[in-house]
C-alpha positions as CSV (number, residue, x, y, z in Angstrom):
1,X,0.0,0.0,0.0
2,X,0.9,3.4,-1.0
3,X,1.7,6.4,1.8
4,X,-0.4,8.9,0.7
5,X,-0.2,11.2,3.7
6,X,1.6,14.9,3.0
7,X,3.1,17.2,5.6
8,X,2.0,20.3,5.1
9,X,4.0,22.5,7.5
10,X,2.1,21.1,10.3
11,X,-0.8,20.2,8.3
12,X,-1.3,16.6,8.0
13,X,-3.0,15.5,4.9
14,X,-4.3,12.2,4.5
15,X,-3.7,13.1,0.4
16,X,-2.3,15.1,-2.0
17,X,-5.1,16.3,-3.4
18,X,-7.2,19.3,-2.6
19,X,-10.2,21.5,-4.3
20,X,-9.6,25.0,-5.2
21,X,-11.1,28.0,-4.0
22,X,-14.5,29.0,-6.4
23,X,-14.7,26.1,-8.1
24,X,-16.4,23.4,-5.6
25,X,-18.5,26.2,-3.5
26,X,-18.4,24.9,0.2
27,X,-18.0,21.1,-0.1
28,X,-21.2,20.4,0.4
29,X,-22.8,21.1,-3.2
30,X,-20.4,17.6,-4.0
31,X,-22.0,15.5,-1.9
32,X,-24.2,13.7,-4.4
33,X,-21.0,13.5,-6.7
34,X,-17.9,12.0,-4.1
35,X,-17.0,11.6,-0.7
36,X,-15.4,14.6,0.2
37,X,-13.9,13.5,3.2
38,X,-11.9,11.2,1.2
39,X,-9.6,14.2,0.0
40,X,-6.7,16.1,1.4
41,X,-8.6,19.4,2.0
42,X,-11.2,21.8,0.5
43,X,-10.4,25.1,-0.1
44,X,-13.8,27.1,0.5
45,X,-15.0,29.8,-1.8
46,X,-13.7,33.5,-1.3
47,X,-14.9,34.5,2.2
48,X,-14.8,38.7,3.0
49,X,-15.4,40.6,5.8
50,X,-18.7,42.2,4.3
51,X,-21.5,40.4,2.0
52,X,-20.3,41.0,-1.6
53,X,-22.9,41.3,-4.4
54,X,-19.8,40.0,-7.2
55,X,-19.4,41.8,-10.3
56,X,-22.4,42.3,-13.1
57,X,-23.3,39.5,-15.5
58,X,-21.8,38.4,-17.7
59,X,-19.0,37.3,-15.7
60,X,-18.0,33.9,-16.8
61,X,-17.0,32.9,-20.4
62,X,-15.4,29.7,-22.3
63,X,-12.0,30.2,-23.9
64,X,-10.0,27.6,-25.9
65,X,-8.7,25.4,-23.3
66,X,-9.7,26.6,-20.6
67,X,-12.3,29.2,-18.8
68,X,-12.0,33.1,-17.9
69,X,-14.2,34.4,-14.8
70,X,-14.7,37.5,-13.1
71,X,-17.1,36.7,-10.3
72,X,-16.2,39.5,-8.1
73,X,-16.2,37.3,-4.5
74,X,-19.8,36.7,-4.1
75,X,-20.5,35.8,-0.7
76,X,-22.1,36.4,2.1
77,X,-19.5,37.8,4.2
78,X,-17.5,36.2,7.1
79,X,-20.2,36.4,9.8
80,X,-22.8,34.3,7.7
81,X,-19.8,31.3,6.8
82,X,-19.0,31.4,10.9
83,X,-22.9,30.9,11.8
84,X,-24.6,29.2,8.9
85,X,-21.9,27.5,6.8
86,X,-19.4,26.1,9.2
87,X,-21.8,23.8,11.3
88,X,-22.2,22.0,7.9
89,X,-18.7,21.5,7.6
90,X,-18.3,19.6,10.5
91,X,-19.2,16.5,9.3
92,X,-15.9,16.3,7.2
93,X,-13.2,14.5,8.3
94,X,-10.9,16.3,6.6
95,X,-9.0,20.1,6.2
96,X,-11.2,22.3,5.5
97,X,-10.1,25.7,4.9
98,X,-11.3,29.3,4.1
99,X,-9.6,31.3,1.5
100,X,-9.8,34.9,3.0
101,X,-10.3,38.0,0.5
102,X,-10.2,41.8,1.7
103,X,-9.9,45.4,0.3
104,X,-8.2,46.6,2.6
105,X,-5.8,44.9,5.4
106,X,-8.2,45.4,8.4
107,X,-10.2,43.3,6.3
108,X,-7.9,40.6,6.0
109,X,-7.6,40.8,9.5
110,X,-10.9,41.1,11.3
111,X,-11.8,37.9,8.9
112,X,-8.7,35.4,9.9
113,X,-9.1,36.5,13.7
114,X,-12.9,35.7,13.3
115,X,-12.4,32.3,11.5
116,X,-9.0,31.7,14.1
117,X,-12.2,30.8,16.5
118,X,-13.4,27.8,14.7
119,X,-11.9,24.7,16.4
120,X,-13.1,22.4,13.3
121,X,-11.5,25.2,10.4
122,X,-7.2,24.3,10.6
123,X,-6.1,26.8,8.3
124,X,-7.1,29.3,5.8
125,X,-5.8,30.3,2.4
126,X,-5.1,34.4,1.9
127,X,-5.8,35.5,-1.3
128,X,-3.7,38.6,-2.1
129,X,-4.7,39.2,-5.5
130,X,-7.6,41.1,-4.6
131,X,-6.7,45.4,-5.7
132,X,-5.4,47.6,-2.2
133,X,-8.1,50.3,-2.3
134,X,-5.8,52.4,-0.3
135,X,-2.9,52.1,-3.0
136,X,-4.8,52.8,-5.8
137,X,-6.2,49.5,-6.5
138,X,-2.9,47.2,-7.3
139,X,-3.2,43.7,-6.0
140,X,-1.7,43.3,-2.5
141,X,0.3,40.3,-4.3
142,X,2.0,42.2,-7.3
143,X,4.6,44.3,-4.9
144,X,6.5,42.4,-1.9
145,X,6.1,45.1,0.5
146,X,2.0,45.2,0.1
147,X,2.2,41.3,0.1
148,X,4.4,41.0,3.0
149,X,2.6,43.5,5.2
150,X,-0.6,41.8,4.4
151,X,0.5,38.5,5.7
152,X,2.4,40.1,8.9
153,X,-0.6,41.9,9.8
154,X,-3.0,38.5,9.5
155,X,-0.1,36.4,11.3
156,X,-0.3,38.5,14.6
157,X,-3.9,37.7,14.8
158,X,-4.1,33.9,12.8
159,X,-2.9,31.0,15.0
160,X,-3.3,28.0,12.7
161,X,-2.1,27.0,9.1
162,X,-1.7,29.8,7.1
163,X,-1.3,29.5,3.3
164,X,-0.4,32.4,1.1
165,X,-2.1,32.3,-2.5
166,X,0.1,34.0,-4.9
167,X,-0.7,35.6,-8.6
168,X,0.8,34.9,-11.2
169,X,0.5,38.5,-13.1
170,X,3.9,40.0,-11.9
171,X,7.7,40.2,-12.8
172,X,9.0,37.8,-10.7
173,X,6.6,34.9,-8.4
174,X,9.7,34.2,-6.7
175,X,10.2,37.4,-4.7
176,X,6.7,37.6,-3.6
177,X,7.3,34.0,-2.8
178,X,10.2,35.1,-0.2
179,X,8.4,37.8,0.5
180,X,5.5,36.2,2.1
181,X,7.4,33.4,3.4
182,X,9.8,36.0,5.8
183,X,6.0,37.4,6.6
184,X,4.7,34.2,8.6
185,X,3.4,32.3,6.0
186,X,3.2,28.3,6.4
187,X,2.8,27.2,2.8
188,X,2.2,29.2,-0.5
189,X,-0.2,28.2,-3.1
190,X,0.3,28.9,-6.8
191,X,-0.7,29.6,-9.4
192,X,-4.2,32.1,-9.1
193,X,-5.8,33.0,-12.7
194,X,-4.1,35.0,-15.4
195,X,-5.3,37.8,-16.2
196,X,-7.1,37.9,-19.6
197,X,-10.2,38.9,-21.6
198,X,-12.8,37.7,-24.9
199,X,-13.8,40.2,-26.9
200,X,-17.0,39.1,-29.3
201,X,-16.3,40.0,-32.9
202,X,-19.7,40.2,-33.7
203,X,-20.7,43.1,-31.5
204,X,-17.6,44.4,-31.1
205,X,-17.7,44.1,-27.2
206,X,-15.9,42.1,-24.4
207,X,-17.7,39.2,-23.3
208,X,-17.3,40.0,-19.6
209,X,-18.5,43.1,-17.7
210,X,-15.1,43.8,-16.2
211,X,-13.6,43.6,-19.5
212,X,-10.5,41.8,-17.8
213,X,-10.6,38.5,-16.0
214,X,-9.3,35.3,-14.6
215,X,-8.1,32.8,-16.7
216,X,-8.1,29.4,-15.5
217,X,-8.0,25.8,-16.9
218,X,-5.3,23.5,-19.3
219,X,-4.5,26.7,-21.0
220,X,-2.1,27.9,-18.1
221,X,-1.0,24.9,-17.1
222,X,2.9,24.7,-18.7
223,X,3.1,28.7,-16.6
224,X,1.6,27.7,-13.6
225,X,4.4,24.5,-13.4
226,X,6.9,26.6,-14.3
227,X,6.6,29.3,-11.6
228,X,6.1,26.2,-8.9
229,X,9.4,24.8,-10.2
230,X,10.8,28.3,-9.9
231,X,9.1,28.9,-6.2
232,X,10.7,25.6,-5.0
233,X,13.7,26.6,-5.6
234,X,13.6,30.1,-3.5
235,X,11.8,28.8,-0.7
236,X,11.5,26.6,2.4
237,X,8.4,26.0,3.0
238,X,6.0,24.1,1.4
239,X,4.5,25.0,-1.7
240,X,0.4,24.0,-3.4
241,X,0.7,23.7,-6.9
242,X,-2.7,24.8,-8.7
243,X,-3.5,25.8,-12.6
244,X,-4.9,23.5,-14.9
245,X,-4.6,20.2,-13.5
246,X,-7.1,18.0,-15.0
247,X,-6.3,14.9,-14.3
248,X,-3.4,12.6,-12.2
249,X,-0.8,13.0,-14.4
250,X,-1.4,17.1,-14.5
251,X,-1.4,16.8,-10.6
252,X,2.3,14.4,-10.6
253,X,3.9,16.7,-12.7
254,X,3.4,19.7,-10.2
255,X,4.8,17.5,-7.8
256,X,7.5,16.4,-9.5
257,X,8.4,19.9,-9.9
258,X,8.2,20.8,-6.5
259,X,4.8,20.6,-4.9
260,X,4.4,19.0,-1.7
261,X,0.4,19.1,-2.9
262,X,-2.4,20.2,-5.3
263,X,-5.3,22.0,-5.9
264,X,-8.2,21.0,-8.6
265,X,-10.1,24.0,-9.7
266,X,-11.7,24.3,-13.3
267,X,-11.8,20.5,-14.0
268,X,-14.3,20.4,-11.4
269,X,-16.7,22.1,-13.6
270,X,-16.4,19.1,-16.0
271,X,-16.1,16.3,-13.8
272,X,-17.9,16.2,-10.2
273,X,-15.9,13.5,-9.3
274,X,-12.5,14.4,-10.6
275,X,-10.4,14.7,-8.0
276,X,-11.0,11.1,-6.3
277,X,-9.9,10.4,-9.7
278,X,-6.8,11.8,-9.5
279,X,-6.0,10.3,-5.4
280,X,-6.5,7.0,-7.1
281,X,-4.3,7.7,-10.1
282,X,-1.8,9.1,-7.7
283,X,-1.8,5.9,-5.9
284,X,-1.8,3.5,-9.3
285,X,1.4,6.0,-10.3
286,X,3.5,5.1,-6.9
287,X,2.5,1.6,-7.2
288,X,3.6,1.2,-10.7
289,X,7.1,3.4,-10.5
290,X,8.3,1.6,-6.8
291,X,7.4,4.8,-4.9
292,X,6.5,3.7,-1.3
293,X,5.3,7.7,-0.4
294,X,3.3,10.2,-2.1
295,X,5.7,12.8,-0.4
296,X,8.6,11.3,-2.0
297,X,6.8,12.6,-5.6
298,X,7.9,16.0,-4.3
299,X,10.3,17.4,-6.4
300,X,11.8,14.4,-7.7
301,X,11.7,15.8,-11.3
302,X,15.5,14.0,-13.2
303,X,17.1,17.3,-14.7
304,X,20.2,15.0,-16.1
C-alpha cells in the first residue's frame, strides 16, 4: 500500500489532493457527486469581511482550453460562513479551509481573527490578489512590501495553518514568494488566474463586464508548473501547486516539480468526481514506479 499522507507544515493531509477555492463552492454542493472526506482538503469559496454582491453579468466565459471568470467574490461575508456555513462542515473529516479575501488589510484581518475561532477550520488560504483600495487599486500580491505586510498583519492575529495564495501576473513569483514566506506564511499556493479577456467580434464588445478577467484551466497549465518549479527553488516551506490540473498526471507533474500538494479548480466544472480520480491515479502511479510515499513525488523531477 501506498503512503499517501503529506506534511503540510504542520498540516497533516491524508492526500495530495485538494479543491480550489471557487470552483467546488463549500464542499457540500459535491455531496451527491464524491465523498469529500476522502480528499486532502477543500479550499472554501472566497470568504470577506462584508456580503459581496460579485461583479455584473456576464461574468463567466469559455476560452479555448480553458475558462476566464470575473465573479467579483460573491459571498455572504464572514459572519454568515461562521454561523450558517461552518456547522455543515463539521461532518468532514478532513482540512477544510477558508480562502480569505479583503480590500483593505483590516479586512484581512478582522476575517482570519474571526475564523481563528473555529476549532473544526485548521487553516485558511489568503488570497492577495484582490486590488489595495488604499494604493490605488494594485493587487496586494504584485509588490512584496503590500504582500508581505498583508500576511504580517494576519499572522499576529491567525494562530493555525496559514497558506499564502500567490498571482501569477507580476515580474518575478519568486520574490513575492520570499516575501510572504519571511511574513509568517506556512505554505504558499500557486498559481491564481491570469489575467485575460474575450472580446465578441460580432458586436464588437468584451464578453465580460469587467472587461479583464481570470483565466483558469489546461491553458495555463505549462506557466503555472513553471513558476512552482521556480518557487521551490527560493523557498523553504512548502509550496500547493494549482493551474490547470485536470487529471493525475497534470497533478504528478506539479509535484515532481516541487509541490508538496495540489489543488483542482476548473476540471471540477467538467467532472464532479475528478479529483478522487486523480488520489486513485496518484496511488496506481507510486504503485507502478516503486514509490513507497506520495511525499517522496515531491520534487523528484531527473534534470540530467
Amino acid at each position: 500500500m501506498v503512503d499517501l499522507k503529506i506534511d503540510l507544515n504542520g498540516l497533516e493531509l491524508k492526500n495530495p489532493v485538494m479543491t480550489a477555492s471557487g470552483t467546488f463552492g463549500y464542499g457540500l454542493e459535491f455531496d451527491d457527486f464524491i465523498d469529500v472526506s476522502r480528499l486532502g482538503g477543500v479550499l472554501v469559496k472566497g470568504t470577506t469581511l462584508h456580503h459581496r454582491e460579485g461583479n455584473a453579468y456576464p461574468r463567466m466565459a469559455e476560452t479555448p482550453k480553458g475558462m476566464l471568470n470575473a465573479v467579483g467574490l460573491q459571498n455572504k461575508g464572514v459572519k454568515y460562513f461562521v454561523e450558517e456555513i461552518n456547522p455543515l462542515l463539521k461532518k468532514y473529516d478532513t482540512n477544510m479551509m477558508v480562502n480569505v479575501s479583503g480590500s483593505v488589510i483590516d479586512d484581512y484581518v478582522e476575517t482570519a481573527a474571526m475564523i481563528n475561532e473555529l476549532d473544526n477550520i485548521p487553516g485558511i488560504e489568503l488570497n492577495i490578489s484582490c486590488p489595495n483600495v488604499k494604493e490605488g487599486g494594485m493587487a496586494f500580491g504584485t509588490s512584496c512590501p503590500s504582500a508581505s505586510a498583508v500576511v504580517e498583519a494576519v499572522r499576529k492575529v491567525y494562530k493555525k495553518h496559514l497558506m499564502v495564495k500567490l498571482s501569477p501576473n507580476v515580474t518575478d513569483i519568486t520574490e513575492i514568494a520570499k516575501a510572504v514566506e519571511a511574513a509568517g506564511a506556512d505554505s504558499v499556493s500557486l498559481i491564481n488566474t491570469l489575467l485575460g479577456m474575450a472580446i465578441n467580434a460580432k458586436t464588437r464588445k468584451p464578453v465580460l463586464s469587467t472587461i479583464t478577467g481570470g483565466l483558469s484551466g489546461p491553458a495555463v497549465k505549462p506557466i503555472a508548473l513553471r513558476m512552482v518549479y521556480q518557487v521551490a527553488q527560493a523557498i523553504k516551506v512548502p509550496i500547493v501547486g494549482l493551474g490547470g490540473i485536470m487529471n493525475a498526471t497534470d497533478a504528478i507533474e506539479f509535484m515532481l516539480a516541487g509541490a508538496s500538494a495540489i489543488q483542482i479548480g476548473t476540471a471540477n466544472f467538467i467532472d464532479p468526481a475528478v479529483s478522487i480520480k486523480v488520489i486513485e491515479g496518484i496511488e496506481a502511479y507510486c504503485q507502478d514506479n516503486g514509490f513507497a510515499k506520495a511525499s517522496d513525488l515531491i520534487g523528484a523531477m531527473i534534470t540530467d
